[in-house]
N, C-alpha and C positions, 0 to 999 in steps of 0.2 A: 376395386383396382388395388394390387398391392403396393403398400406405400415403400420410398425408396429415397436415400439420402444420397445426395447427387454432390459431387466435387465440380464444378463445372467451371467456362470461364465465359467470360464477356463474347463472344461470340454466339454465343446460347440464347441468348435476349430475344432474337429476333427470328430463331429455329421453329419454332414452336413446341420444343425439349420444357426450354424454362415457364413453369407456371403450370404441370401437371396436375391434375386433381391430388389431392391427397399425399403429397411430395415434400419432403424437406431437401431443401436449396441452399446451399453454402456455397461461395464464392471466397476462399481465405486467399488473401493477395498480403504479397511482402513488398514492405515499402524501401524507396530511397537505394533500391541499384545505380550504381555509378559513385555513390558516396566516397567507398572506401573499397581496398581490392580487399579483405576483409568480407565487407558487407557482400561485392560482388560474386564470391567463391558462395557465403552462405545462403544466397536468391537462388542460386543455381542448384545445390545440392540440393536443398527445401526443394523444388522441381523436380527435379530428376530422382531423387530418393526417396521423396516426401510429398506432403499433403496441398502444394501451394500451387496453382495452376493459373496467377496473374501477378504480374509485377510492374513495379511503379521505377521507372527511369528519369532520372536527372540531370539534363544537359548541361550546366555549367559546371560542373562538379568534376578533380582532376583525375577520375577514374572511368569518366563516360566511354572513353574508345576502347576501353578493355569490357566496359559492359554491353556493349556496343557488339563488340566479337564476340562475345559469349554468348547473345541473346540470338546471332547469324545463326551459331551453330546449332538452338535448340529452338527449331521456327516452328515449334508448336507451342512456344510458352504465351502467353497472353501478355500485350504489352503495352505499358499506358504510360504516357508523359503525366513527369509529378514536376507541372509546370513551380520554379522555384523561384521566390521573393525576400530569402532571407537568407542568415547566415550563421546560423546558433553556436556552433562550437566554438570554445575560446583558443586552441589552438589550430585550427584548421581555419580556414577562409574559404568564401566563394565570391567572387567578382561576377558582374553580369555580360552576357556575353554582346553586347551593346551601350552605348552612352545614355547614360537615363542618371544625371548627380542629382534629381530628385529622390533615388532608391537608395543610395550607399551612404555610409559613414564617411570621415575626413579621410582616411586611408583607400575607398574606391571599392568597399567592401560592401554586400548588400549588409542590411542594417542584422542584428542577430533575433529580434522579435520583431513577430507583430504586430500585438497589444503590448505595452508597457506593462514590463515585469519586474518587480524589485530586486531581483538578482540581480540588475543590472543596472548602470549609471543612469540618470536623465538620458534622453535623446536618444535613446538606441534600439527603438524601435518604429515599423514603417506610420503607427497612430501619429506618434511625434514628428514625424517630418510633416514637409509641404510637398506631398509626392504629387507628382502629374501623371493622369490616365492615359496622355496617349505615348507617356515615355512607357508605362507597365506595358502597352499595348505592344510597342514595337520591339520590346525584349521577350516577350510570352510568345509574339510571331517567329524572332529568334531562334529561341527555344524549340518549337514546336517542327521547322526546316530541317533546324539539321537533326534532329531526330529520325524525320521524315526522313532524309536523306540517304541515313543510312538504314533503318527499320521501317519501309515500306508497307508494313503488315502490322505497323501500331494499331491500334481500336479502341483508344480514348484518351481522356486527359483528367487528372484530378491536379490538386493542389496541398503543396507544403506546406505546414502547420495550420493548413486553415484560414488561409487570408481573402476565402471568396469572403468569408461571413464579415471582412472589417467594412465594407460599403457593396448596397447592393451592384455599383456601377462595376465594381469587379467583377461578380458574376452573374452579370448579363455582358461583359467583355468575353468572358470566357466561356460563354455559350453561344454567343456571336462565333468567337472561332470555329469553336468545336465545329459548327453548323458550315463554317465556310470548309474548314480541312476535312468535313465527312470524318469524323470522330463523333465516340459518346462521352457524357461527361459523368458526370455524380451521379454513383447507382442510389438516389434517395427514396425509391420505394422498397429499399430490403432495409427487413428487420437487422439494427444492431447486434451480434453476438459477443455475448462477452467473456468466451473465452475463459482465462482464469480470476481476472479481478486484479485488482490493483493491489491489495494487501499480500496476495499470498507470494510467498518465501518460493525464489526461483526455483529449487528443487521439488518445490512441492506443484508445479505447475503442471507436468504432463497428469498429474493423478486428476487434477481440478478440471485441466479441459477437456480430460475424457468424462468425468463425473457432469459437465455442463453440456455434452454432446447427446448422454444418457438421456437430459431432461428436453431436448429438442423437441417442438412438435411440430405438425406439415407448417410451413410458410416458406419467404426465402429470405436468405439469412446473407452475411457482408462480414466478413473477420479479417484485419488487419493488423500486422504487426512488422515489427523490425527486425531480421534475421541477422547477424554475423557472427563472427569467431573472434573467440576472445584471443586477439594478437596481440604480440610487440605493440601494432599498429593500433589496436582499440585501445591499449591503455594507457595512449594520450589524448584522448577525445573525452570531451566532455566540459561541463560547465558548471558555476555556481549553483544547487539545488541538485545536481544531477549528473553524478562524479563515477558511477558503474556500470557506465554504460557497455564497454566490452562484457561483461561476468553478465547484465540484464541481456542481450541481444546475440550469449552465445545460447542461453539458457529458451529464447524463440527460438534458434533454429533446431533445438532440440526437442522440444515442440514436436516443430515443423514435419521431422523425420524421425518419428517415436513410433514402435514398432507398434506399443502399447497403441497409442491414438490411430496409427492404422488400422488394426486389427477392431479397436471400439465403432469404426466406422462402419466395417463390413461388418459385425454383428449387430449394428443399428439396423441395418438397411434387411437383414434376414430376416431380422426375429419382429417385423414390425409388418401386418398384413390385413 
């Protein structure tokens, strides 16, 4: 059978497409549409120009109804709730879109970590609080409506920074949902890909994830990153540890939409039989 490298998205899963003998399987999805109109212009171009064929949406975040209309208009893009618990950046906020003062800081803001990060004072993450499950519960149900509401054709849910792994009672919450709204949740039988690596120098990124593509072999694969444009608007965003964030996440959607890494894909999938 000749082998073939598939850009595929979450609706594949259950086609009988995903899992071919002898296939390499990538699913690259861009995280955190809705964030910033920014991030929202660069999920969209990454689709439409580019190599991304799943994206992660954010309900409480003050740019959801423009990602919202953006995603109407391209109802082929794969679309997953990046159900959210926190609130990382230091100039920017997000409030939960329900009453839960177990979740937020003194100001009404979700907390900005997780886990306790020493970039950050005492108390300012969800570890340190005395957060209650079924206040997460009725804000992740929240969450997950009006999405629903207006993206009818969502087909799964993940989670921001990772807060199923802080207790397992969050994700068996969130597999609870999933299971009640007929969504999927964490693709955790695809292999990690690692794209370019955490060291290398943003310019030097499309060469790396074409050179890391090169080395693929049949499995299936999960590649994840964070698309936007380096705006006005990205470059007040950011926090202690982690100040470049516009210049890092214009350098993804270039990536994303590298003629280069297009072109590495379709000579993948030729020259491999």
């Amino acid at each position: 059978m000749k082998k073939t490298i598939l850009l595929f998205v979450m609706a594949l899963f259950a086609s009988g497409i995903f899992g071919q003998k002898n296939s390499i399987e990538l699913l690259v999805r861009a995280d955190d549409i809705g964030s910033f109109h920014a991030a929202n212009v660069a999920c969209i171009e990454s689709y439409k120009n580019g190599i991304v064929r799943s994206v992660e949406l954010m309900a409480p975040c003050a740019w959801f109804p423009e990602a919202v209309k953006m995603l109407a208009e391209n109802p082929g893009f794969d679309v997953g709730i990046h159900l959210v618990l926190t609130s990382e950046w230091s100039t920017v906020k997000w409030r939960p879109l329900t009453h839960c003062p177990s979740l937020v800081d003194k100001d009404g803001y979700f907390f900005p970590m997780v886990w306790k990060n020493d970039n950050f004072p005492p108390n300012n993450s969800i570890i340190e609080s005395n957060w209650k499950i079924e206040e997460v519960e009725q804000e992740l149900r929240a969450q997950i409506e009006v999405s629903l509401k207006y993206l009818p054709h969502i087909s799964h849910l993940s989670n921001h920074m990772g807060f199923m792994g802080l207790d397992p009672k969050l994700k068996q919450l969130v597999e609870k949902l999933a299971k009640e709204y007929n969504l999927d949740t964490e693709t955790n039988d695809l292999k990690y890909f690692g794209g370019w690596g955490r060291d290398t120098k943003p310019e030097e990124r499309i060469d790396k994830f074409c050179e890391n593509l090169e080395k693929l072999t049949p499995g299936k694969y999960l590649f994840v990153e964070h698309p936007a444009k380096d705006s006005e608007e990205m470059k007040t965003v950011g926090h202690k540890g982690y100040e470049t964030v516009g210049l890092d996440r214009e350098w993804v959607t270039r990536v994303f939409t590298s003629e280069k890494v297009k072109e590495t894909i379709k000579k993948k999938g030729d020259k491999i039989d």
